[in-house]
TIROKE-441795 format. One record per atom (N, C-alpha, C): y, z, x. Coordinates in pm, whole numbers, plus 50000, padded with zeros to 5 digits. Example, Ala and Ser with C-alpha at 12.3 -4.5 7.8 and 13.67 -1.06 7.14 Angstrom:
BEGIN
494315078051319;495505078051230;496705078051320;497755070851285;498945071451367;500035078751290;
END
This chain:
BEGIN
498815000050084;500005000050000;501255000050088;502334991850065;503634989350141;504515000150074;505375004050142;506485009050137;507165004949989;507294994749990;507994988649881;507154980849812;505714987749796;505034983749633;503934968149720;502854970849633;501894961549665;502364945749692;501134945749828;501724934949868;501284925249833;502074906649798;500584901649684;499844893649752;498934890049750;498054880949773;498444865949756;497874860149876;498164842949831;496714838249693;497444832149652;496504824949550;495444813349587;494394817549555;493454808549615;492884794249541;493154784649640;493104771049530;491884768849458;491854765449320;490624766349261;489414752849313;490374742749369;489174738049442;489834729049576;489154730149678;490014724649805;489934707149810;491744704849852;491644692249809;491264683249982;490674673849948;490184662850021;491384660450113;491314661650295;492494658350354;492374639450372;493644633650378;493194620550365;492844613850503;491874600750496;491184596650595;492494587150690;492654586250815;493654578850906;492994570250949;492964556850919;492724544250959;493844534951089;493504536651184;494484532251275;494024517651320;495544513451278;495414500351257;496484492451424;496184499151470;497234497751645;496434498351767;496754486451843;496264482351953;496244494752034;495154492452125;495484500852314;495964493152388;497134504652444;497874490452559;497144494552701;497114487452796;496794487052890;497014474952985;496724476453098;497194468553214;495734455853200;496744442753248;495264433153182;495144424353029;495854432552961;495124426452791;496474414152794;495644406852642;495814397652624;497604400852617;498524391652614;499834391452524;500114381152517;501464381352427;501734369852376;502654357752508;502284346952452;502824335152631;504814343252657;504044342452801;506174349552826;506434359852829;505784367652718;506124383652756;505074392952842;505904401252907;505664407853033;504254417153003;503564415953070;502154428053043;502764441553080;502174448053057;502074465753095;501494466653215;502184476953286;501894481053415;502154495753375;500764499153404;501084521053408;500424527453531;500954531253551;500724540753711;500874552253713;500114557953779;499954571353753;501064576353871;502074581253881;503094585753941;502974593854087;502234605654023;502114617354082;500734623253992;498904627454104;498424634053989;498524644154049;497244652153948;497674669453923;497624676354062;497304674854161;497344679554280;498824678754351;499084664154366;500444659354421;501324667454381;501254667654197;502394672954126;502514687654188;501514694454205;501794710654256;501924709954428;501574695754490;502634700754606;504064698654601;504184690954479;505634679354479;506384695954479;506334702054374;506894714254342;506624725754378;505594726154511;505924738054586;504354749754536;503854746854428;502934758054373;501654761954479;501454748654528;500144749254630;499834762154716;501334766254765;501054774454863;500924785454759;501084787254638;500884797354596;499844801454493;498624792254545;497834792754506;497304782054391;498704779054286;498434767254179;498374754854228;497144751654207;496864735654290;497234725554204;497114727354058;497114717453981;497974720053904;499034712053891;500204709453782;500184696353661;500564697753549;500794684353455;501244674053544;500244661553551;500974652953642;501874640653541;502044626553585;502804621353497;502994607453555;503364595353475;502644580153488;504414576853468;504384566253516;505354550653502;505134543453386;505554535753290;505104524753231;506014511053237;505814502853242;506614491753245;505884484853141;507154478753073;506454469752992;507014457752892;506504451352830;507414441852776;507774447752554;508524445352558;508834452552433;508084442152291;507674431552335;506754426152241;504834426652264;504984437652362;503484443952410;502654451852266;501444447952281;500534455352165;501014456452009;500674465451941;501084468351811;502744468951806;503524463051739;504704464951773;505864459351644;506604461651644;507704458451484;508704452451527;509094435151503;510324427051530;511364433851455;512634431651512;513744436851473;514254423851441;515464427851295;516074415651240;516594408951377;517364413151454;517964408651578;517004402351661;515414402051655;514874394051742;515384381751725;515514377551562;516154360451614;517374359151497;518224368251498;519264365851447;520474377151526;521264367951631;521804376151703;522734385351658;523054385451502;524214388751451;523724404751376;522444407451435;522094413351338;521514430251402;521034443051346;520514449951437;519194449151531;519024458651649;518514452351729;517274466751684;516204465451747;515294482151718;515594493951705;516494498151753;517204512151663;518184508651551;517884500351485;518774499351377;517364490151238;516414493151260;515104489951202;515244504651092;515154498050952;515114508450860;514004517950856;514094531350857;513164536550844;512324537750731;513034534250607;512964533650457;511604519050480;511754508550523;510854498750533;509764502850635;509654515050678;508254513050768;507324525550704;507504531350599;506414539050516;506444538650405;505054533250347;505094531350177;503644526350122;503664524749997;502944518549988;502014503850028;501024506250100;500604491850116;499424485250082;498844469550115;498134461749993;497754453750130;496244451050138;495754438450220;495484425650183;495944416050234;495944401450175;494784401850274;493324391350150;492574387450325;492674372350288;492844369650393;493344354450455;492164349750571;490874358350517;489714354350641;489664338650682;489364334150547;489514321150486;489894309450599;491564315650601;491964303350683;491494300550835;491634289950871;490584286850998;492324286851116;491384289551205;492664282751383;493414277151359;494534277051333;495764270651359;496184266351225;495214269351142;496304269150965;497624276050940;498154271050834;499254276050787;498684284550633;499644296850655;499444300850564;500934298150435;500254296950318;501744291650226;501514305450120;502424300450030;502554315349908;501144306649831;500594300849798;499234298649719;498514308249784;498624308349899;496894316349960;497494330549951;498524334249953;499184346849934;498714351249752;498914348549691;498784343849539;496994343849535;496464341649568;494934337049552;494344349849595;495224356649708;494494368549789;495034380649694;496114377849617;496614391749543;495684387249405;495354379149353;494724376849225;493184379349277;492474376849367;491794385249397;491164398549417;492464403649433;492384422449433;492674425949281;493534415949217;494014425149055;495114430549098;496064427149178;497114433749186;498624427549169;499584434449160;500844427249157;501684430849241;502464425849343;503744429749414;504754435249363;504934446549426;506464457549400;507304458949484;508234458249470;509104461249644;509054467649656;509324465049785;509224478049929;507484478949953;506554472549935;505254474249935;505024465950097;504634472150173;504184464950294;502794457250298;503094446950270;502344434950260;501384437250429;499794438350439;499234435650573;498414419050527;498344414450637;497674399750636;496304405650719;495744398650689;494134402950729;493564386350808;493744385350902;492964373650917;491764378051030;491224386251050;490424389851161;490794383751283;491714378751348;491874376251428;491604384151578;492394402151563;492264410251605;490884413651655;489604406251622;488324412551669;488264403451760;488534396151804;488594387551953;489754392252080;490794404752043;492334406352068;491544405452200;490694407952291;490604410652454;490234397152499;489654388552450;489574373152482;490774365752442;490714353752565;491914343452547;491934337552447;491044333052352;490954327252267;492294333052143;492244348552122;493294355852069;494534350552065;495004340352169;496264332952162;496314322552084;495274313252027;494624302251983;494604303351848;493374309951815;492664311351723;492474321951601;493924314651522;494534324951436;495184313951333;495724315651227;496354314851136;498074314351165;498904314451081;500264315351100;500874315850960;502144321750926;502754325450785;504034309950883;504314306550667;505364293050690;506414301150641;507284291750658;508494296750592;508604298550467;508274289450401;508084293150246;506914302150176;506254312450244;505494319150246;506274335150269;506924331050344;508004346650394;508964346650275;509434336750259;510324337050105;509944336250017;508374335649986;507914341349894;507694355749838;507634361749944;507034375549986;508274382549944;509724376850057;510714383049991;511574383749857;511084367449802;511724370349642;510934384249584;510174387149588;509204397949561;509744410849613;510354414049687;511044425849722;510314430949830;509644423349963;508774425549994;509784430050163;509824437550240;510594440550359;510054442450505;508904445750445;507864447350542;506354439650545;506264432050643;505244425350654;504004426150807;502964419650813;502234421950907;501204415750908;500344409351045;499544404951050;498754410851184;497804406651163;496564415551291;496084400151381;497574392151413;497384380851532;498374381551650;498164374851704;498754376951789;500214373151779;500934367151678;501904357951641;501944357951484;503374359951460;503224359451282;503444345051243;503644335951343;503704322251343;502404311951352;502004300451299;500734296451405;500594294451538;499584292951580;500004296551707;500564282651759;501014286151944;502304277951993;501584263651961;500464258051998;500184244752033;500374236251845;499824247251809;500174240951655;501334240051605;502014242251676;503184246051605;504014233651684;503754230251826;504364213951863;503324203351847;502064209051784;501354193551679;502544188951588;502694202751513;503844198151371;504824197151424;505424198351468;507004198751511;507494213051468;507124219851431;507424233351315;507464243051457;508464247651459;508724258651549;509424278151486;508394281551501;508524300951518;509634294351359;509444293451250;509524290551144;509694302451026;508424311151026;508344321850983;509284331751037;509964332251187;510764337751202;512054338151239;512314326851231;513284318051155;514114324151050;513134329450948;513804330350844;514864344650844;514344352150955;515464359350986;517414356751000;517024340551023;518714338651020;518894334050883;518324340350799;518914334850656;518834347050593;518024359950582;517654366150526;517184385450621;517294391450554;516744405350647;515124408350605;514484406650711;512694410550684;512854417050857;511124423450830;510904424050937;509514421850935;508854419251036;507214422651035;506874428151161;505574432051157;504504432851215;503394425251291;503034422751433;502554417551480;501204426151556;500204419451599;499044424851704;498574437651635;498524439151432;497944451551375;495804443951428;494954457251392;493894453951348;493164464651296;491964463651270;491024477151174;491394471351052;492474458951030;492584456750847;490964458750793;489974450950823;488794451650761;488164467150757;488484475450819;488774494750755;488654496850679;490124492350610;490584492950485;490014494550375;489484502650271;488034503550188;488754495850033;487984490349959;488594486649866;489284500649762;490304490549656;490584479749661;491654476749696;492064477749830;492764472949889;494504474349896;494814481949794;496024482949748;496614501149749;495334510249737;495784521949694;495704530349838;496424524749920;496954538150025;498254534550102;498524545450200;499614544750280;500324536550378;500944531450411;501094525750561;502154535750649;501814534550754;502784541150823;503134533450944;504164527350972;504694520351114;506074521751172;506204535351182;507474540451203;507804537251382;508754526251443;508894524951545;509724531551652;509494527951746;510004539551865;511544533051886;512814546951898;514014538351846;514484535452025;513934525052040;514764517852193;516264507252142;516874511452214;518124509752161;518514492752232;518814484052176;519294473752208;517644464152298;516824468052227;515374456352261;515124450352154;514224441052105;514144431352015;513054436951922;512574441951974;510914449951915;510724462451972;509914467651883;509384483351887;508064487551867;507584493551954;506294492451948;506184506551878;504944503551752;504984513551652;503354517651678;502514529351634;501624534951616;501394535851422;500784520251401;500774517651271;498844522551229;498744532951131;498064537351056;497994530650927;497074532950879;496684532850712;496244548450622;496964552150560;496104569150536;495594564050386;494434567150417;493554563850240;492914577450173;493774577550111;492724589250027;491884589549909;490164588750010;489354584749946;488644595649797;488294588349728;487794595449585;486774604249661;
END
């Protein structure tokens, strides 16, 4: 008994709820992997390890041999899992710290686009075919993921090749729809380069940045994770705010909370 009268008890939940499952849908970076033509690979180095670090600072002699040691990274800002900024191709516009945070958590919905073969275009029909498929309808602010499996090859060269691509009239489809956030698990939200000077059609899909504010998502995978039907969980791709780079490399999840 307290001083000032019984103390109460927490209330115990009548039944414990299910924590939800984290589907991580984001590359490993490392020194070596594939990227996209032009941009810079990752280089990480280990700086100082745990030994060094406790002579760097003196502990050795006093017995502590081992200190937290600590790495370098260099890298190119369109490396691994990562979120274009309107400013990647509209100079007028913000650059990765100025990426809404409001557009990188919400509801999201998988288009699968297995379908299309190497170097297709994807248009709003196959967008349309993949949502009438699930039974679902577009809402804004819903982060649209593209599913083309591409991502299960990401450590072979082929990964540059052998993918799909969103058109322009496919992105403005998405956005009459209220759509802000987008993503695909290729290497390129475009087809890829050689297809793209078959057609004459150049980085098209992102393009449409000088007409309009989107952003997407590039180099996601685990879409096939995703448990049906496809529409009822989280996304999360909240990017790292580097101030004045073109892209941000995000740690993009799916949280599903299964029945």
């Amino acid at each position: 008994m307290s001083r000032l009268g019984p103390v109460p008890t927490q209330a115990q939940p009548t039944a414990q709820r299910k924590r939800p499952r984290i589907v991580d849908l984001s590359f490993e970076v490392y020194q070596g992997m594939v990227v996209y033509p032009s941009v810079a690979k990752p280089v990480i180095v280990e700086m100082e390890d745990h030994q060094q670090m406790a002579r760097s600072m003196g502990t050795d002699v006093l017995g502590i041999t081992h200190l937290p040691n600590h790495c370098m990274i260099v890298t190119g800002d369109h490396v691994g899992t990562h979120l274009d900024s309107w400013g990647h191709v509209n100079p007028e516009a913000p650059r990765a710290e100025g990426i809404p945070l409001e557009y990188c958590y919400g509801d999201g919905v998988v288009l699968d686009l297995t379908a299309k073969q190497p170097g297709d275009e994807i248009w709003s029909d196959d967008l349309e075919a993949a949502l009438h498929k699930i039974e679902y309808r577009l809402k804004p602010l819903d982060i649209v993921l593209l599913r083309t499996d591409a991502a299960k090859y990401r450590d072979e060269k082929r990964y540059l090749t052998d993918h799909p691509g969103m058109t322009k009239e496919a992105v403005h489809w998405l956005l009459d729809r209220g759509i802000k956030m987008m993503g695909i698990d290729a290497v390129g939200f475009d087809p890829p380069v050689p297809a793209m000077f078959e057609r004459n059609k150049f980085w098209e899909a992102h393009r449409v940045m000088l007409e309009r504010e989107y952003y997407h998502l590039e180099n996601l995978c685990n879409l096939h994770l995703i448990p049906p039907p496809y529409h009822s969980f989280t996304v999360s791709v909240l990017p790292i705010k580097w101030r004045g780079a073109s892209a941000a490399p995000v740690r993009a999840v799916a949280i599903v909370h299964d029945e």
